[in-house]
Biopython code that builds the backbone (N, CA, C, O; Angstrom):
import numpy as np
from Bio.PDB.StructureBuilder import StructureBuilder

atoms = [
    (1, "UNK", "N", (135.571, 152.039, 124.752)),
    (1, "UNK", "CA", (136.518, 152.768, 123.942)),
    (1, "UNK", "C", (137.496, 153.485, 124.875)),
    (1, "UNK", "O", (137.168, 154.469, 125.537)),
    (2, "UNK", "N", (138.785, 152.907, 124.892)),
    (2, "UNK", "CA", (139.688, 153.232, 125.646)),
    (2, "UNK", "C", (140.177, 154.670, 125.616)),
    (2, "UNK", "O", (140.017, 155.507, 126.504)),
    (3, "UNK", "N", (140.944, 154.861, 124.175)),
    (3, "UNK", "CA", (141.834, 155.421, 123.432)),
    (3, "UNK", "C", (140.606, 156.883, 122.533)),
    (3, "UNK", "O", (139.379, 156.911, 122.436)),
    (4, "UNK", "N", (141.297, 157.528, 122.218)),
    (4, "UNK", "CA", (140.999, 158.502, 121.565)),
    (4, "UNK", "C", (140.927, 158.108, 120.045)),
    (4, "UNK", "O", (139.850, 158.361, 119.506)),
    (5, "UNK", "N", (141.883, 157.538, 119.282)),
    (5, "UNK", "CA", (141.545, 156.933, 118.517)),
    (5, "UNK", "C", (140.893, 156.026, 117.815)),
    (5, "UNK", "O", (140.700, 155.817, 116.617)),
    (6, "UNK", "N", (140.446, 155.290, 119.302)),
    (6, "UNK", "CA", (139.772, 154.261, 119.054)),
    (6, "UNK", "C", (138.120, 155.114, 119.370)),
    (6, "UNK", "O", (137.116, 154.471, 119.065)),
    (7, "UNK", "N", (138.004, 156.033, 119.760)),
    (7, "UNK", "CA", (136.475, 156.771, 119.665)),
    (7, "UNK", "C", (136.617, 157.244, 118.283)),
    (7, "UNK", "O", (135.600, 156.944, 117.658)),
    (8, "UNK", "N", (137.565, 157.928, 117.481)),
    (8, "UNK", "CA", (137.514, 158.314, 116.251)),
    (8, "UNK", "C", (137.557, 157.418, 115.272)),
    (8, "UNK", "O", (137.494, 157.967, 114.173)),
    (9, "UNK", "N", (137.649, 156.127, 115.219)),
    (9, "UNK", "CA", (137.221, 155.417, 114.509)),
    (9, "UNK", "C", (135.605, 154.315, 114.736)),
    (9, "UNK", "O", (134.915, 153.566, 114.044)),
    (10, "UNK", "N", (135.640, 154.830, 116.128)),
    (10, "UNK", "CA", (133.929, 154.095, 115.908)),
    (10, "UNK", "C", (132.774, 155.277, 115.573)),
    (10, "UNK", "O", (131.560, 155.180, 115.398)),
    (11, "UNK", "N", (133.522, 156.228, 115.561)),
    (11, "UNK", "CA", (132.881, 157.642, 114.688)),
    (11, "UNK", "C", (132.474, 157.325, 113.362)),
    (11, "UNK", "O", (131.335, 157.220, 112.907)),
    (12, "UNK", "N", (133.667, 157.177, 112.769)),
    (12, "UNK", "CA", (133.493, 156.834, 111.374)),
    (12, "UNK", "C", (132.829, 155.620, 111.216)),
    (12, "UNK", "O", (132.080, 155.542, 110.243)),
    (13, "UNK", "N", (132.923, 154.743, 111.883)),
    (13, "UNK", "CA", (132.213, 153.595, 111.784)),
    (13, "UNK", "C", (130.573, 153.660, 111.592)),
    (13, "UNK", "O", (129.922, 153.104, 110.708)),
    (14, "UNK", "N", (130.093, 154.482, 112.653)),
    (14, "UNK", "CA", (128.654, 155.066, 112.808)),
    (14, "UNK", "C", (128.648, 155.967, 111.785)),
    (14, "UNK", "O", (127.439, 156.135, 111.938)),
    (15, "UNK", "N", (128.841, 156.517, 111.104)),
    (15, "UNK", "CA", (129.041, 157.511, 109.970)),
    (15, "UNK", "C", (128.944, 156.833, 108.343)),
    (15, "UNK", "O", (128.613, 157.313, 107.259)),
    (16, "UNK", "N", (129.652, 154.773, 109.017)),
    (16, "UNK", "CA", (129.366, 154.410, 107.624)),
    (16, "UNK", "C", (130.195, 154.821, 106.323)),
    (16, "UNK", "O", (129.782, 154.637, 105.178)),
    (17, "UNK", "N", (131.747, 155.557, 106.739)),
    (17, "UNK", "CA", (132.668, 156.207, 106.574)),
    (17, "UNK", "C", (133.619, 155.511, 105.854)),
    (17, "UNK", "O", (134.040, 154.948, 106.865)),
    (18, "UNK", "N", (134.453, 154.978, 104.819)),
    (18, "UNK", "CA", (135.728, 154.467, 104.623)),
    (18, "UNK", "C", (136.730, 155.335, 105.697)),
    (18, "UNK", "O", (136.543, 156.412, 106.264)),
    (19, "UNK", "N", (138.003, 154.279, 105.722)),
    (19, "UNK", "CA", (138.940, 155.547, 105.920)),
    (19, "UNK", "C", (139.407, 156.763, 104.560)),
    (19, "UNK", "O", (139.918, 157.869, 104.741)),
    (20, "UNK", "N", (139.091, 156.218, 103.421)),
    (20, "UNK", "CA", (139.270, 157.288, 102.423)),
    (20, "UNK", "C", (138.300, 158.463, 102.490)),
    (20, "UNK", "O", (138.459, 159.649, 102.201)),
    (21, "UNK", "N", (137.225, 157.771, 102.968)),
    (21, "UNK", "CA", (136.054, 158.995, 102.726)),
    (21, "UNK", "C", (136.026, 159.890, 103.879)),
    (21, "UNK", "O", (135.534, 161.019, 103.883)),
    (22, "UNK", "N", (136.674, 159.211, 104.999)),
    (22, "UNK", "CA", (136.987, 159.997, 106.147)),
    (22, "UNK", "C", (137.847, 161.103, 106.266)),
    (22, "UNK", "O", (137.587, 162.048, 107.011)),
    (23, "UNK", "N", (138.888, 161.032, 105.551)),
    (23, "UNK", "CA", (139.896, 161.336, 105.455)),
    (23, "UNK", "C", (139.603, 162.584, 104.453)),
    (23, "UNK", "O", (140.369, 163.530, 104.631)),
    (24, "UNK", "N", (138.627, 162.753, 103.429)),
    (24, "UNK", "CA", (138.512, 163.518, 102.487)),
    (24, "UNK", "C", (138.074, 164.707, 103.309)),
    (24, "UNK", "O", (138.621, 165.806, 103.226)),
    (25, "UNK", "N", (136.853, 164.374, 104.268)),
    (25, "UNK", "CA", (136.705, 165.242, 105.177)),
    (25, "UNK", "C", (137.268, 166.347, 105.732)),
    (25, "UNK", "O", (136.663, 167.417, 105.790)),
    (26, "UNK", "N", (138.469, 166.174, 106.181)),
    (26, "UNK", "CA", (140.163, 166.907, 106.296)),
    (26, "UNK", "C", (140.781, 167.127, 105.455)),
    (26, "UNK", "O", (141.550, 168.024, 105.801)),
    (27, "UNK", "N", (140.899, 166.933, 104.764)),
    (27, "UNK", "CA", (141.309, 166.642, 103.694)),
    (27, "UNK", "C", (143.170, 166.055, 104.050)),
    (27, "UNK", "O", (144.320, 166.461, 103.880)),
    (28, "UNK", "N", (142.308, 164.675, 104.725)),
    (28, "UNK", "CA", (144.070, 163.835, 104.804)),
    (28, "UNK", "C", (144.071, 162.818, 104.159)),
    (28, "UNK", "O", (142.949, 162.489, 103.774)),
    (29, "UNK", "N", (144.900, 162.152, 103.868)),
    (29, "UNK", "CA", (144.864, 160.704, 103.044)),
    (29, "UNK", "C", (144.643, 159.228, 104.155)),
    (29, "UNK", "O", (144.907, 159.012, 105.338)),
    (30, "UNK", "N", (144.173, 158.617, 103.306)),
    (30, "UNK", "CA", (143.459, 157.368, 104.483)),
    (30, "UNK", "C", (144.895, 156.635, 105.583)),
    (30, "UNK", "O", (144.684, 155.985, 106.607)),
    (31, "UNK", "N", (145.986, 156.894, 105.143)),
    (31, "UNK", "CA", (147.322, 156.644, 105.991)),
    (31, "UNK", "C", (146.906, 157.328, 107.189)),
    (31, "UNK", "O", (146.791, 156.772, 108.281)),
    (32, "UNK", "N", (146.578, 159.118, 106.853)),
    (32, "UNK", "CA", (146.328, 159.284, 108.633)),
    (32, "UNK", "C", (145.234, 158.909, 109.419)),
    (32, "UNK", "O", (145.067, 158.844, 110.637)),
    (33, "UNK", "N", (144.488, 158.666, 108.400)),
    (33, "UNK", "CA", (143.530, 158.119, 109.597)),
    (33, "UNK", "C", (143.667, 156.989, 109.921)),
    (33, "UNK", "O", (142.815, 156.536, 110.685)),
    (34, "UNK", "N", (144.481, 156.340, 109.592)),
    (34, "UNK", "CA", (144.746, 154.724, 110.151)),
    (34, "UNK", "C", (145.632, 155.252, 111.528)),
    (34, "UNK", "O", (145.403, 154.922, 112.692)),
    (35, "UNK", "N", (146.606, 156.081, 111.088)),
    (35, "UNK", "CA", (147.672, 156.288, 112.193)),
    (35, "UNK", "C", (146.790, 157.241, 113.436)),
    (35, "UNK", "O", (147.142, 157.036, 114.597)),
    (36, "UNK", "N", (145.517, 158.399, 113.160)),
    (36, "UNK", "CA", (144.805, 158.783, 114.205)),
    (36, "UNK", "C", (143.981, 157.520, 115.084)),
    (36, "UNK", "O", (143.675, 157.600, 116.273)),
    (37, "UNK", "N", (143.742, 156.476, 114.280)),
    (37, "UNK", "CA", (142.656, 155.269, 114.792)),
    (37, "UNK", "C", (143.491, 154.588, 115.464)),
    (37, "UNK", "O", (142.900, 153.877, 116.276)),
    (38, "UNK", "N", (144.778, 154.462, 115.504)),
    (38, "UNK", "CA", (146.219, 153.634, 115.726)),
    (38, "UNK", "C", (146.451, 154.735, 117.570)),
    (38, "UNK", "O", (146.700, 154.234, 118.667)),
    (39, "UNK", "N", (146.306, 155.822, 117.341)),
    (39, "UNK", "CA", (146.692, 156.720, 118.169)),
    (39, "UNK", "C", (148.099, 156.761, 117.857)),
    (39, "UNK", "O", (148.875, 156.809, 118.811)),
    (40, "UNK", "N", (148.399, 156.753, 117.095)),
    (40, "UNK", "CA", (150.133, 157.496, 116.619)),
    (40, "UNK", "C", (149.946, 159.156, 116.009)),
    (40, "UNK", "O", (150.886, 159.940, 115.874)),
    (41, "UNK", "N", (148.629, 159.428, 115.717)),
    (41, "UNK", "CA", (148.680, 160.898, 115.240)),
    (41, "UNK", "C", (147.253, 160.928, 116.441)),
    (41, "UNK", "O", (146.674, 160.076, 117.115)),
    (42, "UNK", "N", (147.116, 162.503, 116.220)),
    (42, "UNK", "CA", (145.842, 163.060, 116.921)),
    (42, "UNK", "C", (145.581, 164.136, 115.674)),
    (42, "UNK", "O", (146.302, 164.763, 114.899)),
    (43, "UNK", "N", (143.830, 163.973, 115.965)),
    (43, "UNK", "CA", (143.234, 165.256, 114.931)),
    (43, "UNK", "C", (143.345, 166.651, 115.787)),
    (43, "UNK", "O", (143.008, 166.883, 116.948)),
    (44, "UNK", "N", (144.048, 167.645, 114.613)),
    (44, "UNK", "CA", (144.664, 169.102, 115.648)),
    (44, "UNK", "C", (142.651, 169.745, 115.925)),
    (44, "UNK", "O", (141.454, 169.473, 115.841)),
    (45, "UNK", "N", (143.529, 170.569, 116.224)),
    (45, "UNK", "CA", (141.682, 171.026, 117.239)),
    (45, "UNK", "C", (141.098, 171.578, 115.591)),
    (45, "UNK", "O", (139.921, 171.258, 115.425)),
    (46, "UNK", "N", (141.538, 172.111, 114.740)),
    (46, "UNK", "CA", (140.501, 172.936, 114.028)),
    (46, "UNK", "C", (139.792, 171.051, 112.894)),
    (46, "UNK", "O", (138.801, 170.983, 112.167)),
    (47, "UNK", "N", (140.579, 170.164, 113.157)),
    (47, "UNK", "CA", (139.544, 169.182, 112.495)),
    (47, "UNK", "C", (138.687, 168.822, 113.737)),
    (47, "UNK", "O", (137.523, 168.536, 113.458)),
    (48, "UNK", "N", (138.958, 168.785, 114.802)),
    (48, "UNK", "CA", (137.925, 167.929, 115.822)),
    (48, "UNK", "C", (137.337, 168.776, 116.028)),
    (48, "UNK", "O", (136.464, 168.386, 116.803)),
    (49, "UNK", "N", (137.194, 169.938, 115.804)),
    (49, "UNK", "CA", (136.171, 170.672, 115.880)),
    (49, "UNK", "C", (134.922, 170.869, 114.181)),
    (49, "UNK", "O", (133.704, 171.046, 114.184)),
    (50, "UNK", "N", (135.724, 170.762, 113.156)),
    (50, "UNK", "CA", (134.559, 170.009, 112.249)),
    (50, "UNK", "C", (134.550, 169.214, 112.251)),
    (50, "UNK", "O", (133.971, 168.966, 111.193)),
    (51, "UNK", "N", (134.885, 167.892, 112.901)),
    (51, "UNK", "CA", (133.992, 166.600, 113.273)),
    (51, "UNK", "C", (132.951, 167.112, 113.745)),
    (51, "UNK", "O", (131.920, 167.529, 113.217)),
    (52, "UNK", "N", (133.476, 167.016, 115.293)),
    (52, "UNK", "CA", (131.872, 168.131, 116.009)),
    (52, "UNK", "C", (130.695, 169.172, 115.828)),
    (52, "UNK", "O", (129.746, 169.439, 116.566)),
    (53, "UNK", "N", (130.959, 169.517, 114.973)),
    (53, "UNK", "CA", (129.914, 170.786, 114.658)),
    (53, "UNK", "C", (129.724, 170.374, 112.899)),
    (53, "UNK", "O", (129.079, 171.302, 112.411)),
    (54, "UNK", "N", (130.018, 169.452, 111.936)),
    (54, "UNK", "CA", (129.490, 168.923, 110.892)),
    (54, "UNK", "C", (128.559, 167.922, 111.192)),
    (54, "UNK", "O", (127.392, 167.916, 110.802)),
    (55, "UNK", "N", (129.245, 166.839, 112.087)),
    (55, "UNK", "CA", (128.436, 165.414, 112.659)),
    (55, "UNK", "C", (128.311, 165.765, 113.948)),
    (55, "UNK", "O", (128.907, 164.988, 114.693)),
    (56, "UNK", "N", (127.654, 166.811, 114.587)),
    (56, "UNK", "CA", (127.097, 166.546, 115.950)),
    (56, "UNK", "C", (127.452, 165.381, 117.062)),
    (56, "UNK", "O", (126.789, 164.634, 117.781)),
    (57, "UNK", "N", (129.099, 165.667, 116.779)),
    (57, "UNK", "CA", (130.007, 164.629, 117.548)),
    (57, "UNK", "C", (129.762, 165.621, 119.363)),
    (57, "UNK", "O", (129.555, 166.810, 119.603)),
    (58, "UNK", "N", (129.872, 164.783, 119.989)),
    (58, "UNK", "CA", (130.112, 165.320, 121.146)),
    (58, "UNK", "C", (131.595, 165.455, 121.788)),
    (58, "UNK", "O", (132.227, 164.486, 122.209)),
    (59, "UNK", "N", (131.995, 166.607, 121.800)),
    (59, "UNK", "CA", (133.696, 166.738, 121.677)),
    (59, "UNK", "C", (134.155, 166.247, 123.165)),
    (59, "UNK", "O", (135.353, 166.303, 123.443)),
    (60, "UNK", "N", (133.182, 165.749, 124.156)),
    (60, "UNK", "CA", (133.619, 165.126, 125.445)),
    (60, "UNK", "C", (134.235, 163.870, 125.121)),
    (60, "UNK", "O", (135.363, 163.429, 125.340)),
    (61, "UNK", "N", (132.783, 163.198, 124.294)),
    (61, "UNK", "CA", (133.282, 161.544, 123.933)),
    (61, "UNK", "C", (134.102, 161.684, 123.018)),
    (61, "UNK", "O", (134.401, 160.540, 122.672)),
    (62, "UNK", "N", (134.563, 162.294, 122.509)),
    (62, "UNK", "CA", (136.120, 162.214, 121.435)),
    (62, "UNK", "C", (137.298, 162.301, 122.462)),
    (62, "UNK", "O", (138.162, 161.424, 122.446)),
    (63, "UNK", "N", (137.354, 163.332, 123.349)),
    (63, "UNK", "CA", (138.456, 163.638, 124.398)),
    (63, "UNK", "C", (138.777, 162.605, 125.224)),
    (63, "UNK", "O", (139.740, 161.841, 125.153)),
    (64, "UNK", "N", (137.523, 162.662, 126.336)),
    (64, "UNK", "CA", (137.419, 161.398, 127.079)),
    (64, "UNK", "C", (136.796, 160.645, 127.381)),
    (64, "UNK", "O", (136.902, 160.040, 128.447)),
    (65, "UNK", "N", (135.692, 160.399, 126.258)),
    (65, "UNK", "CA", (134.849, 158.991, 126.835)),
    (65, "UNK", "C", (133.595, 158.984, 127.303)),
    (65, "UNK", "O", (132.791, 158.062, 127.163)),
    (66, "UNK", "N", (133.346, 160.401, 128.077)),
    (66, "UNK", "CA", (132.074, 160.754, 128.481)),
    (66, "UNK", "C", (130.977, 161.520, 128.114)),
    (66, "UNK", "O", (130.997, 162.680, 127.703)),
    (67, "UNK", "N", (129.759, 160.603, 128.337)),
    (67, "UNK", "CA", (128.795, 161.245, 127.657)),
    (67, "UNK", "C", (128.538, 160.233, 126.567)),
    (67, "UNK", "O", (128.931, 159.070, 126.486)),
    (68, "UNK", "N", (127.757, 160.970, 125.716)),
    (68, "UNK", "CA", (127.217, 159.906, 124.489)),
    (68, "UNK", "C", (128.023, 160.570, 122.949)),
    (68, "UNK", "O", (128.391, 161.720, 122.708)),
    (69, "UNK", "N", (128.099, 159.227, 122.041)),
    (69, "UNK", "CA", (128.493, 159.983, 120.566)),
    (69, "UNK", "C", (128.568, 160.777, 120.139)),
    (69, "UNK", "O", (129.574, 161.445, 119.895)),
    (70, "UNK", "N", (127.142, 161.017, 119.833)),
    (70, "UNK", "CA", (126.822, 162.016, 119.261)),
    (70, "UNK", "C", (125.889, 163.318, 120.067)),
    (70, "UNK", "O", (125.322, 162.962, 121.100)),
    (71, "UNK", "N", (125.721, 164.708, 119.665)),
    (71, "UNK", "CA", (125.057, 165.674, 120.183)),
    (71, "UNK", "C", (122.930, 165.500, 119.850)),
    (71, "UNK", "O", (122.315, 166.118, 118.981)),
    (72, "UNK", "N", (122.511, 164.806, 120.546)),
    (72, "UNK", "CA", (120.913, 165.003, 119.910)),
    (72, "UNK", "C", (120.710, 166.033, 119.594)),
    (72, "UNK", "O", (121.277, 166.837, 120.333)),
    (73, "UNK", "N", (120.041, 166.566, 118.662)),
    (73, "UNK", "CA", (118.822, 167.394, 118.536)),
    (73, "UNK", "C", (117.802, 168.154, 119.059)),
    (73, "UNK", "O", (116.819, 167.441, 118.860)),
    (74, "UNK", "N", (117.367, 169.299, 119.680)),
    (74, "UNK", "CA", (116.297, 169.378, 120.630)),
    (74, "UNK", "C", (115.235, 168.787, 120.489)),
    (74, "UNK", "O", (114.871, 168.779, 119.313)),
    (75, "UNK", "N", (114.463, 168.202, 121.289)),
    (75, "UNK", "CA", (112.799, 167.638, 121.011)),
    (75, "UNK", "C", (112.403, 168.128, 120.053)),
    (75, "UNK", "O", (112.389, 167.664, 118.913)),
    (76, "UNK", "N", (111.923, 169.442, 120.549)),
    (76, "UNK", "CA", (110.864, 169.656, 119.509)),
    (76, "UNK", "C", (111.090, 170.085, 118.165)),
    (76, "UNK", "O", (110.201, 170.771, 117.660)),
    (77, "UNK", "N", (112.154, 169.804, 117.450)),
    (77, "UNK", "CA", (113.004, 169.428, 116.364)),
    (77, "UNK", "C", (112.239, 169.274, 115.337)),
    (77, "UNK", "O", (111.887, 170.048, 114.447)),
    (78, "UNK", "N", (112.042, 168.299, 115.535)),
    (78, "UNK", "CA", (110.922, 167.027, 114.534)),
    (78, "UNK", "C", (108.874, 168.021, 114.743)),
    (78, "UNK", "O", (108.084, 167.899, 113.807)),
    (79, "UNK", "N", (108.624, 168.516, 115.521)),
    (79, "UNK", "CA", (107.957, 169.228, 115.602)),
    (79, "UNK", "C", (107.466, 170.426, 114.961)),
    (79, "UNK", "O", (106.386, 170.761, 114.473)),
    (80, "UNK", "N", (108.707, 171.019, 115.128)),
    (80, "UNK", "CA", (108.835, 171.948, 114.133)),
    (80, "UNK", "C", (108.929, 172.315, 112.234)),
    (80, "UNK", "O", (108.585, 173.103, 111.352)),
    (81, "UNK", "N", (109.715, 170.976, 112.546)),
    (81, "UNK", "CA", (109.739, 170.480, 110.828)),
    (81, "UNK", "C", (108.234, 170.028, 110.250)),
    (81, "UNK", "O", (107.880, 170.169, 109.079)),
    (82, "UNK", "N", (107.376, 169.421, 111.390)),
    (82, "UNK", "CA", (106.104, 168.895, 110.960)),
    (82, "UNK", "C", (105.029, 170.069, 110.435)),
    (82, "UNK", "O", (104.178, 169.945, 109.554)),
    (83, "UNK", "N", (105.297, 171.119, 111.162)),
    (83, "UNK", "CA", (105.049, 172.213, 111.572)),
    (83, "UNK", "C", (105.225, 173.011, 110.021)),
    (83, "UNK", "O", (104.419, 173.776, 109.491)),
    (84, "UNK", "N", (105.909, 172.776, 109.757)),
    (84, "UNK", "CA", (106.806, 173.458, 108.603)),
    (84, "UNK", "C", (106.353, 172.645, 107.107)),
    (84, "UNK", "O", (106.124, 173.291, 106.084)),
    (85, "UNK", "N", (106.289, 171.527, 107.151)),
    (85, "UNK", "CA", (105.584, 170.383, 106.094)),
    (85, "UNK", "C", (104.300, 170.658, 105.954)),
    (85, "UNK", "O", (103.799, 170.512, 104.839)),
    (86, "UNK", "N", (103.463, 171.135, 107.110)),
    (86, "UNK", "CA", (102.141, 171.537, 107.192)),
    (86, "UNK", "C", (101.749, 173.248, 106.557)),
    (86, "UNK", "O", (100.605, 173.362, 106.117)),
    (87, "UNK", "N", (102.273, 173.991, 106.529)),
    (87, "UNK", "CA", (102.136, 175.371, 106.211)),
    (87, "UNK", "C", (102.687, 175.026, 105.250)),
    (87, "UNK", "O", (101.778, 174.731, 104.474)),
    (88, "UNK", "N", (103.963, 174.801, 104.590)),
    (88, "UNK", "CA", (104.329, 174.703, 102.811)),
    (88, "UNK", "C", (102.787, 173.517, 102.249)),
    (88, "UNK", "O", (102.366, 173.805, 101.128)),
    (89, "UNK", "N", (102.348, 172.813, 102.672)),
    (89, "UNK", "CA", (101.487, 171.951, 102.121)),
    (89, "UNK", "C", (100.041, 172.791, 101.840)),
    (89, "UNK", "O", (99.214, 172.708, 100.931)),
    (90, "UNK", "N", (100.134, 173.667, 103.092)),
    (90, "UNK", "CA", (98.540, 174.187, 102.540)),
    (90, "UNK", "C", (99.132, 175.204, 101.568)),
    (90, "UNK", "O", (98.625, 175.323, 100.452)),
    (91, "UNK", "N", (100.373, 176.078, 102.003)),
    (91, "UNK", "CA", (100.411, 177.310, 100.747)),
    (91, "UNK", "C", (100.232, 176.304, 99.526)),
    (91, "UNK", "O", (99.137, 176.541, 99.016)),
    (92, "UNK", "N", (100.907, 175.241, 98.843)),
    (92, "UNK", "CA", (100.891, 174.783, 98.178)),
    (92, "UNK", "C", (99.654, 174.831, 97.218)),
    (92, "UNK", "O", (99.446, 175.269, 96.086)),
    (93, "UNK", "N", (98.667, 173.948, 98.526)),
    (93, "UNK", "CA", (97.194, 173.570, 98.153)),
    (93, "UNK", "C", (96.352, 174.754, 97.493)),
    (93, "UNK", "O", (95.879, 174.751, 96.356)),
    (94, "UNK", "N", (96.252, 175.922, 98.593)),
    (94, "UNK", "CA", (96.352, 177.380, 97.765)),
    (94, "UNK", "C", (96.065, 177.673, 97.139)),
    (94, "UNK", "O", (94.889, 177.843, 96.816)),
    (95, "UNK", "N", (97.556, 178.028, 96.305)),
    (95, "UNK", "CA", (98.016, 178.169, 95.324)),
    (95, "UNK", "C", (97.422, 177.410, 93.994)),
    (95, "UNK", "O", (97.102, 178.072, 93.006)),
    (96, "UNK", "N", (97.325, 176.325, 94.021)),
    (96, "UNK", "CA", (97.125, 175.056, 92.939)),
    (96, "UNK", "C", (95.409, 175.576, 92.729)),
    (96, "UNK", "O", (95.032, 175.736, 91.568)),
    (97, "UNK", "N", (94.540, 175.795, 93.726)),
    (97, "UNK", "CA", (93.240, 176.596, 94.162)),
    (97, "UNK", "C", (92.961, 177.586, 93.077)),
    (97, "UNK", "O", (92.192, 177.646, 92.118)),
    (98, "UNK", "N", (93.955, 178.390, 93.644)),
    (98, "UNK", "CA", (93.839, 180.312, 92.745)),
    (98, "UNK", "C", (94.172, 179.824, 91.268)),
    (98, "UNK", "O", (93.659, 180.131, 90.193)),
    (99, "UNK", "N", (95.281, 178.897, 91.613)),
    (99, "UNK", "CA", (95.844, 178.726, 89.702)),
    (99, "UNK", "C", (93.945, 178.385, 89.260)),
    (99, "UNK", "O", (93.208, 179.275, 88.833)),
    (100, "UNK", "N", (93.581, 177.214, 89.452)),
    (100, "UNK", "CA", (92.478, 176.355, 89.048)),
    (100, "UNK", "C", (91.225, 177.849, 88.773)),
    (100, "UNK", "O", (90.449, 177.846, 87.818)),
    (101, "UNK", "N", (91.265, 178.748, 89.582)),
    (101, "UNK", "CA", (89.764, 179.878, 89.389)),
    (101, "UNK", "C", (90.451, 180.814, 88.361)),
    (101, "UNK", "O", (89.862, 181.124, 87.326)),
    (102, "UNK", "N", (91.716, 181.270, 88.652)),
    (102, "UNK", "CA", (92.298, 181.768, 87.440)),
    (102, "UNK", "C", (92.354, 181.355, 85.689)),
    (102, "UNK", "O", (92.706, 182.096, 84.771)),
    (103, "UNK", "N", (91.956, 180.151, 85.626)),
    (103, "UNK", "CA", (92.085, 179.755, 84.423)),
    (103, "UNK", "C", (90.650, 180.026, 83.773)),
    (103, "UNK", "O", (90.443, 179.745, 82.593)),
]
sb = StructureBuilder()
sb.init_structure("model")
sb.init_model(0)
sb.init_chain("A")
sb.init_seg("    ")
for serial, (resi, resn, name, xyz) in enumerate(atoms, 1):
    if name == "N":
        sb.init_residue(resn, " ", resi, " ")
    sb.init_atom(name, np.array(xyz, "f"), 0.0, 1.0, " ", f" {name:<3s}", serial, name[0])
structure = sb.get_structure()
């Protein structure tokens, strides 16, 4: 990916994006994003910055190329969430417990 535009449209591409639906995003009509993907327009900083911080774009590889797509996640991410599935599951269990001696 040469061009700047041409990273903002394999954005959307990975995103699974029309240019209409892209565009709603910004709220621009699918013309500019043909002409940002074209590199005849550029997205002003306050949209490339909600690219980046909505889709965990990495605002290097939008600029220039370096680095990867998108921003990962920390590890223990998914850990935590498990973490979190596990304590709502027992309050749950619990609960359903006390209801059942209560009756």
């Amino acid at each position: 990916m040469n061009t700047q535009g041409e990273r903002i449209k394999k954005i959307r591409q990975e995103l699974d994006l029309s240019q209409d639906d892209f565009g709603k995003i910004f709220n621009v009509q699918k013309q500019q994003i043909s002409s940002i993907e074209k590199d005849k327009l550029k997205l002003n900083n306050e949209k490339l910055e909600l690219l980046c911080s909505q889709y965990n774009v990495n605002i290097n590889w939008v600029l220039c190329g370096k680095g990867e797509m998108f921003i990962t996640a920390p590890q223990n991410t998914s850990a935590n969430k498990d973490e979190i599935i596990k304590i709502v599951e027992d309050y749950l269990e619990r609960r359903a417990r006390d209801n059942e001696l209560n009756r």
